[in-house]
KOLPA-515808 format. One record per residue (C-alpha): x, y, z. Coordinates in steps of 0.25 Angstrom, whole numbers, plus 5000, padded with zeros to 4 digits. Last residue first. Layout:
% KOLPA-515808
XYZ ...
% end
This chain:
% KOLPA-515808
487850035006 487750084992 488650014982 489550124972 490250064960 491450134953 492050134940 493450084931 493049954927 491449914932 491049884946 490149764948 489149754961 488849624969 488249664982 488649584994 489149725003 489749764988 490049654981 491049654967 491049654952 492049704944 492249784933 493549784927 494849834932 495349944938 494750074946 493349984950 492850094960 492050024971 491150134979 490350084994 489350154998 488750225012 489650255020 491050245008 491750125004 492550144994 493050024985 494250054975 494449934965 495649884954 495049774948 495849654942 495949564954 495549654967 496149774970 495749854980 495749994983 494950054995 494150164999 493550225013 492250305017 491850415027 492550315038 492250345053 491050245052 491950125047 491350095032 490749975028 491049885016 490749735011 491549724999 491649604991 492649564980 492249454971 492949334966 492249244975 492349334988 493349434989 493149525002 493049685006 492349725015 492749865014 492849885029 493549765032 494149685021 494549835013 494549915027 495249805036 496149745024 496849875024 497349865038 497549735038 498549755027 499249865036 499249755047 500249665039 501249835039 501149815055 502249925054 503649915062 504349895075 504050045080 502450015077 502349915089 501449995099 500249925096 499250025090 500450115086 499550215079 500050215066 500450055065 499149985071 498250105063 497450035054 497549905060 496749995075 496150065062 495549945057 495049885070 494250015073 493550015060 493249875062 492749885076 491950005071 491349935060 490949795067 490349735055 490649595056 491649595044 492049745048 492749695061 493149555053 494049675045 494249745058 494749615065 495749575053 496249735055 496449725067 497149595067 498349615057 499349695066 499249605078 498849665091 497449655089 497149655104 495849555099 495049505111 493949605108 494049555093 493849395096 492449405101 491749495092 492749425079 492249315082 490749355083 490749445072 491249335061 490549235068 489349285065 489749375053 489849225047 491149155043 491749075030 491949225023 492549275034 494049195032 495149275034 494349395043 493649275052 495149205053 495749345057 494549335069 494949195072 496349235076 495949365082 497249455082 498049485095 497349405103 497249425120 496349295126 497549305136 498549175139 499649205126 499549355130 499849345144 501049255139 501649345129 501649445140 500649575140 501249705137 501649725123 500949605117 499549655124 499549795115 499049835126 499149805139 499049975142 497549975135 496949865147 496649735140 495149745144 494749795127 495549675123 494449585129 495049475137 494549325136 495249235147 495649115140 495048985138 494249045125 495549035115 495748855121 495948835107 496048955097 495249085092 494049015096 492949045084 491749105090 490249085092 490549125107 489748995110 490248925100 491448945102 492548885092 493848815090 494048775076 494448605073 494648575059 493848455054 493448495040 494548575036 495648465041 494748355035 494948425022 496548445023 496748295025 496048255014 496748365007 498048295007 497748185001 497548264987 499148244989 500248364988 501748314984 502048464982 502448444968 501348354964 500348444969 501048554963 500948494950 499648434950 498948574952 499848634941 499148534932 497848564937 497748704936 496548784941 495548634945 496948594954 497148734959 495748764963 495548604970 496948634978 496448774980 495048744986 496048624996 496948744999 495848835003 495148715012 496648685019 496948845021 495548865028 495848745036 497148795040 496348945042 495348885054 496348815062 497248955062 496149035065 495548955076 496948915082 496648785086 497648765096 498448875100 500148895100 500149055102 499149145107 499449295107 499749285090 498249285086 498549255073 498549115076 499449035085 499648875084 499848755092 498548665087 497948655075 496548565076 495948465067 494648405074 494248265082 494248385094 494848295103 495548225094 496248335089 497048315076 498148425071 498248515060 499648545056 499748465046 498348485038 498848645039 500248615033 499848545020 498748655020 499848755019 500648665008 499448665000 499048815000 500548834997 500548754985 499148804980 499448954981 500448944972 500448934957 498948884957 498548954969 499049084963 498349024950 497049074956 497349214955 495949284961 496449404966 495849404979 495349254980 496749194978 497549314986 496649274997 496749114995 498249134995 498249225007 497449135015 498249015011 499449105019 498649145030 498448995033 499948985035 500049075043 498849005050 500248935056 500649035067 501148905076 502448885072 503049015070 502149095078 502049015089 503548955086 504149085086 505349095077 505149175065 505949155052 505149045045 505549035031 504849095019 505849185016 505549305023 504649245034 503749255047 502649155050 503349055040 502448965030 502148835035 501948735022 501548595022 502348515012 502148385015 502748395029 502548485044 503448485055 503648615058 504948615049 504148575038 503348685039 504448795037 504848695027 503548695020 503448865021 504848855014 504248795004 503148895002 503949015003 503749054989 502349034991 502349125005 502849254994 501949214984 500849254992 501449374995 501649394980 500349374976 500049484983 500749564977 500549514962 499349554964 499249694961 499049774974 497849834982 496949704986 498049584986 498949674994 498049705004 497549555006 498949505005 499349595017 498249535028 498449375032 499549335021 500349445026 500249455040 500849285038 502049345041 503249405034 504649445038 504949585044 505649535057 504249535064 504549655069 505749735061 505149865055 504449945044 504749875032 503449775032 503149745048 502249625045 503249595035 502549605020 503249495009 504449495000 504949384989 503549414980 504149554977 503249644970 502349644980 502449774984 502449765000 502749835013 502849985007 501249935002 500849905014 501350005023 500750115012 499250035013 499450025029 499750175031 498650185021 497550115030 497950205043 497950345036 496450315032 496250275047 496650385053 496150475043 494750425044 493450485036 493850435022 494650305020 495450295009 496350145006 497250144996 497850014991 497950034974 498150184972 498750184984 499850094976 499950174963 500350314972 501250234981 501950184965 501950334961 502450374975 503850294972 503850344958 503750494961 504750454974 505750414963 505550524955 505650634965 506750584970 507750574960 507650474948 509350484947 509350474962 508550344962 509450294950 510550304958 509750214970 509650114958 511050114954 511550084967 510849984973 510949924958 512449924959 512449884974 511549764972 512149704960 513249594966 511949564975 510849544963 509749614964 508149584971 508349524984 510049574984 509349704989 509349844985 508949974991 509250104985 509250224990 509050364987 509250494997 508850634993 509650725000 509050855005 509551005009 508851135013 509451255015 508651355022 509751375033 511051335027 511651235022 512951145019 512851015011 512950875015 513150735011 513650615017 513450475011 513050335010 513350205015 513350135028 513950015035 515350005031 515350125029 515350215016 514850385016 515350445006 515350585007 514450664997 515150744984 513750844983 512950894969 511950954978 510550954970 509851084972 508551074982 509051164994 509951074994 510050934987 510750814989 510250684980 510650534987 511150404984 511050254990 511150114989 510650004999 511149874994 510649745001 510949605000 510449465007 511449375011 510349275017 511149295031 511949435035 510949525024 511849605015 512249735013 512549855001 512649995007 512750094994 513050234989 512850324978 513350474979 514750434974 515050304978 514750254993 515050114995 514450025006 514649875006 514349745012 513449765023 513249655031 511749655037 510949575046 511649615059 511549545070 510449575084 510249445086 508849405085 508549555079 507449665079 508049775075 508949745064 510249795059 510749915052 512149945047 511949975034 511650105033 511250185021 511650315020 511350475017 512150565024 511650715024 512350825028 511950965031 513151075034 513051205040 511951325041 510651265049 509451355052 508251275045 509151205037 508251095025 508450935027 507850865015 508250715015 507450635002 507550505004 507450384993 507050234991 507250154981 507249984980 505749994980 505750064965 504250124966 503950094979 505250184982 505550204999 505150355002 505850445010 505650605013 506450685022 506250825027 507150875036 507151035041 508351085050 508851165062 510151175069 510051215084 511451165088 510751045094 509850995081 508651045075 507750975066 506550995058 505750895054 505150835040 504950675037 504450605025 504050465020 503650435007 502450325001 501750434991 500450414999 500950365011 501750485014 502350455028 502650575034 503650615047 503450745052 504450815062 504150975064 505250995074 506550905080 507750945091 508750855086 509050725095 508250615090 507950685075 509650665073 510150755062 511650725063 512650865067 513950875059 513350985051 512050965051 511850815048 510950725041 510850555041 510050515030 509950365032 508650305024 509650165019 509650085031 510249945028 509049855030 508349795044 508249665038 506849595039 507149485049 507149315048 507249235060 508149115058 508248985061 506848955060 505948885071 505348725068 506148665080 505948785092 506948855097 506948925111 507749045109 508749045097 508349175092 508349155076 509549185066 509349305056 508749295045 508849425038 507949475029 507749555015 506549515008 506049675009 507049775012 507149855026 507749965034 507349975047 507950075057 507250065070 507250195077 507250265090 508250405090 509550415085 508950475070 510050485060 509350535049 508450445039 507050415049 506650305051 505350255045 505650125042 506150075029 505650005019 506249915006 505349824997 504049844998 503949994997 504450035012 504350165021 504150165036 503550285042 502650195052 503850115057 504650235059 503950305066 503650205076 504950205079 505150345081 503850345090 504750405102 505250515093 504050585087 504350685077 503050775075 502050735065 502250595061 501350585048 500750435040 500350485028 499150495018 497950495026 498450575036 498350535052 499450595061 500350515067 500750495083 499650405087 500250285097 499250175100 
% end
């Protein structure tokens, strides 16, 4: 761990500049609203560590896969987020001499993030070698209100400087990615002109020919009087924009208000681009700052309104849950059914910024319980739309009759990652995907998803589970072989407990849809059945695959056995893994990985949190006793799985302890990774540990469920959910738990098994 930000429970603050965690900086200050983000780098030249990153959502590169040892069935191309033209450039001089934070002499540095009103703001002072000495304050939000805008207001104020300050406001286009196969450029820029105090850098992606127009225009004020100011063009080849300055003396204070623009050819018309890049950064200027940032914190405002968490009684803890809230909500709106959630979301490069199967497994939960619906309908939508190319993604493997593997990373629906014990054998991605739609189904009820979608793809995932079971005559059972679970330190198992157990699963939910679907809408039931060629046959197969599935299990330990030949190893305890081996993937070889008893995140224990509901607290507790201790939790989603079956079993402490090691991943550094970007995935996990975990919170026939406690350090804590028509805060106090119905009407729920009703618009309080 690495602690070197206060605790708030409003912002996230970096008192004092530090230098060597740069790059962890600037993943944790990293601004986004769903459709563009940036990194938290900072806007003057700075020649120090960094990773510029610049990004816009949907637009990719796919660049040609490594060429290593290649494997029949891999794609040709490994798909990256684009690291955008860089657009948060003020570069600032004093006289001839550029402002530089790595080789001036710098005092009083504080860096905010402001997650209440969604801004991020830096102050110092800085003195350069001839002893010249200046105030800076700058402030940046990225618009959730309009999320093509963005805007920077640059204060610089003399502290004992007469002479010349200048300010050169660009966007720069000659940017390329970090993380690269071949280290080429993804961009061609096609223009750059500067006309008056307007500006633009319009570019295009090197394959697909996708198109972007950054456009740009300023305010210059001093000692807060508009400047009227005839600035130098600045027009390269690479880079637009402009120099402007003014002279000063000591007490003067100067700033430039920056507005941009950001437009891509995914949502305008190329021969239109620059003309609407243009006019709509004009029209940011003519709103002004003040308005534009009113609207922008109007729609945070709405939003907290919605997902807020309070905890009372543990600061660390409380600043924790809304980092993840705000992360979230940069990540994703919802309001565009062609994007989904990265891993990393808009705040670096790993895992190339395409999605995996984290959203299915933890983000469509949150989004389902503190947004309108539509949202998470959409990240459903988004693998439907895919759906064919999930059948030839499956095809290529092998597989016929319409069976569908969706990708473990895509943008497009393609595969883009070449690792074939990930790629081929991370197959309970798949059963993530039925989960979701069953989720999404129970949640908010909308039956016709199935009819209009859901169905097809159930179908097309079941057509692939019945094929890729195989026979054992030993076991006279159904078994899987060649495959990794969750559990990513143990690749190409047999009889993966999770990933057998959820194929079945996934065959049974599609077999209650099939008969759901068919009694719902029977004439629309015969016409996808006859389009996809499906046959009642089918299912006879399907059924004897449920009922003769082969799970290994202990009897004597009273346990599922996470796979095949899992109890042959040496068991070691993570707590006799000496503190300087940890994490293990930064210090142990793959191969001394591959051979321990060492998991990342429980397979069976994340299969106990999906499907509790068909287990007793017996073997709830005693999996989760004997898998937990063997657990580094070195992925981003298991902490929080464990501190939700944690709170399950009734294991307080280790719960409370779990959630804030999820809580915390990104702020405290747990696994020394923060510099290549956020676990934004986790940040759902983070939520779902106090609404599933401490609050108790299920849906069972129709009806929400809370079965609440408290961690021991906590006075009380809240939560907003929505659920179907009804608007509801819960707060969970020592001895009481308090639902306020805010919309909607009344509604009935359970409290600790009791039914109680709330009416519209008031508030119910159960005793513990």
């Amino acid at each position: 761990m690495n602690k070197y930000l206060q605790h708030d429970p409003w912002c996230i603050i970096e008192d004092g500049f530090h230098e060597s965690k740069q790059l962890e900086s600037e993943s944790i200050f990293s601004l986004g609203n769903g459709y563009i983000g940036q990194r938290g780098n900072f806007e003057e030249y700075y020649s120090g560590e960094k990773m510029i990153g610049s990004y816009i959502g949907g637009i990719y590169y796919p660049e040609p896969a490594e060429h290593g040892i290649w494997k029949n069935g891999y794609a040709d191309t490994n798909d990256k987020i684009v690291n955008a033209p860089n657009w948060n450039i003020i570069s600032v001089r004093l006289n001839d001499e550029r402002l530089d934070l790595a080789s001036w002499d710098v005092k009083n540095f504080k860096r905010t993030l402001n997650m209440r009103e969604g801004f991020l703001e830096r102050s110092f002072e800085a003195t350069n070698f001839k002893g010249h000495r200046i105030q800076v304050t700058v402030k940046r939000f990225l618009s959730m209100a309009d999320t093509e805008s963005a805007a920077i207001s640059y204060t610089v104020k003399s502290l004992n400087f007469d002479g010349h300050i200048s300010f050169l406001p660009l966007i720069d286009g000659d940017v390329r990615n970090k993380l690269t196969n071949y280290d080429e450029p993804f961009w061609n820029v096609l223009q750059t002109k500067t006309e008056k105090d307007v500006c633009h850098l319009w570019a295009q992606t090197r394959r697909i020919d996708f198109h972007v127009c950054g456009a740009l225009t300023f305010s210059f004020y001093k000692n807060n009087e508009l400047l009227n100011v005839n600035p130098t063009k600045i027009e390269k080849e690479k880079v637009a924009g402009f120099s402007v300055g003014t002279d000063v003396r000591t007490g003067d204070t100067v700033c430039l208000n920056k507005y941009v623009a950001i437009l891509s050819s995914l949502n305008h018309p190329r021969e239109e681009l620059t003309t609407c890049a243009r006019e709509k950064v004009k029209l940011s200027r003519d709103k002004g700052w003040n308005q534009l940032f009113a609207e922008h914190a109007a729609v945070w405002d709405e939003k907290w309104k919605q997902s807020d968490v309070i905890i009372d009684g543990d600061l660390e803890a409380q600043q924790a849950i809304r980092f993840s809230i705000f992360q979230l909500n940069q990540t994703y709106n919802g309001n565009d059914a062609r994007l989904n959630i990265s891993p990393k979301g808009f705040t670096g490069e790993k895992y190339a910024g395409a999605t995996r199967w984290d959203t299915e497994a933890v983000c469509v939960p949150f989004y389902l319980c503190t947004a309108p619906q539509h949202v998470s309908k959409n990240l459903l939508l988004y693998r439907y739309r895919h759906l064919q190319k999930a059948i030839i993604n499956a095809k290529k493997l092998g597989f016929e009759n319409g069976a569908a593997l969706f990708p473990l990373a895509t943008f497009n629906g393609s595969e883009s990652h070449n690792e074939w014990e990930l790629s081929f054998e991370e197959i309970h991605r798949n059963g993530l995907i039925a989960y979701a739609i069953y989720n999404y189904v129970k949640y908010t009820g909308d039956e016709s998803y199935l009819t209009d979608y859901g169905l097809r793809v159930l179908i097309a995932l079941s057509r692939f589970w019945s094929q890729r079971v195989s026979v054992s005559e030993e076991k006279k059972k159904f078994v899987i072989l060649g495959v990794t679970g969750p559990n990513m330190y143990e690749n190409n198992v047999n009889n993966n407990w999770f990933t057998n157990y959820i194929a079945v699963w996934t065959l049974k939910y599609t077999l209650e849809c099939i008969d759901k679907v068919k009694k719902n809408d029977f004439v629309k039931f015969e016409d996808l059945i006859h389009e996809i060629g499906f046959l009642n046959d089918e299912t006879f197969r399907w059924k004897d695959i449920i009922k003769n599935m082969y799970y290994p299990t202990d009897k004597e330990l009273g346990i599922f056995v996470q796979q095949g030949g899992f109890l042959d190893k040496t068991l070691i305890k993570v707590i006799d893994i000496p503190e300087d081996q940890r994490p293990v993937n930064q210090h142990w070889t793959w191969d001394r990985i591959l051979r321990s008893s060492v998991i990342k995140q429980a397979d069976v224990v994340q299969g106990l949190y999906l499907f509790e509901e068909f287990f007793d607290l017996k073997t709830l507790t005693a999996n989760f006793n004997f898998y937990e201790p063997l657990t580094v939790h070195e992925s981003s989603v298991s902490a929080s799985t464990h501190s939700i079956v944690a709170s399950a079993i009734g294991d307080k402490q280790k719960a409370y302890d779990l959630y804030l090691q999820t809580a915390r991943l990104d702020l405290d550094d747990y696994n020394n990774e923060v510099s290549e970007g956020l676990h934004i995935t986790s940040m759902a996990g983070t939520w779902l540990a106090i609404v599933q975990g401490f609050g108790g919170m299920r849906v069972k026939d129709n009806k929400l469920h809370f079965s609440p406690h408290i961690p021991d350090k906590w006075v009380s804590f809240a939560f907003n959910i929505r659920f179907r028509e009804n608007q509801l805060n819960i707060r969970v106090e020592k001895n009481s738990t308090i639902i306020h119905n805010l919309k909607g009407d009344n509604i009935e729920l359970y409290i600790d098994g009791k039914l109680i009703e709330v009416l519209a618009n008031s508030q119910r309080e159960v005793k513990i």
